[in-house]
N, C-alpha and C positions, 0 to 999 in steps of 0.2 A: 576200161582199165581203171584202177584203185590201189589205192594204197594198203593195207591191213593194217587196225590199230590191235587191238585189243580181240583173241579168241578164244571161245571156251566150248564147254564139250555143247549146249546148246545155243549156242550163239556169235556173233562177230560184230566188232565194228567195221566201215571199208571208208576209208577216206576215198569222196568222190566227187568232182565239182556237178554233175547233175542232180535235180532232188527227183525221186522218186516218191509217189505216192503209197501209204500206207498199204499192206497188205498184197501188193505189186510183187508177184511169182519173181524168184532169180534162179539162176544154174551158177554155181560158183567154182570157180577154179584157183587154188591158192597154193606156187609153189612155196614146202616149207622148205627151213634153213636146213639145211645139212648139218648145222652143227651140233643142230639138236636130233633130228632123227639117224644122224648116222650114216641114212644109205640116202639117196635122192625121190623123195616122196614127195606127190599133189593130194593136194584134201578136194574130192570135188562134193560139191556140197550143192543139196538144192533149197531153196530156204524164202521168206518173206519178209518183205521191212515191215521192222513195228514200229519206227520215230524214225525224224531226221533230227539231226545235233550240228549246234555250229557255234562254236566259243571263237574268236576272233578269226584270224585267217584259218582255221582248222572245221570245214566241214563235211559231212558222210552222211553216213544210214548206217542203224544196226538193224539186224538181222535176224532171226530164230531159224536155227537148222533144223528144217524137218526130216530129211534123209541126207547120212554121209557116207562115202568111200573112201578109202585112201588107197592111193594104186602110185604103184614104181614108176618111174619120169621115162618114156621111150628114150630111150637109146640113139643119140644122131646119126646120121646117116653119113653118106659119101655127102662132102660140099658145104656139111654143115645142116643140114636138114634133119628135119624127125618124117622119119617115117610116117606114110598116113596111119589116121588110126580107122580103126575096124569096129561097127556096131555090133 
């Protein structure tokens, strides 16, 4: 789990206290804000670190997106739950 700093149509920052190794595969999941898409949308993104960055307490990894989705938030369930999802 991470924080998102900074996203762009090829890349992200993710505040994250682990450091990952350059070129280290990710699958990314990032809900956006509603306020800005409107309806409840996740960016799933699969991508690779290309630096880690750490200016005082603020460290991460950015990223290059190689392949992205954006798909609708499942719908909760009875209880509070999501739905499993489906390959």
């Amino acid at each position: 789990m991470g924080k998102t700093g900074n996203i762009s149509g090829s890349g992200l920052f993710i505040e994250i206290p682990i450091r990952l190794h350059r070129a280290t595969s990710l699958m990314i999941k990032v809900a956006l804000p509603r306020e800005v898409t409107q309806v409840p949308l996740e960016l799933l993104c699969q991508g690779r670190v290309v630096r880690w960055n750490q200016h005082g307490q603020v460290q991460g990894l950015c990223a290059v997106i190689d392949q992205y989705e954006l798909r609708p938030v499942p719908r909760t369930g009875a209880g509070g739950k999501r739905p499993p999802e489906s390959n």
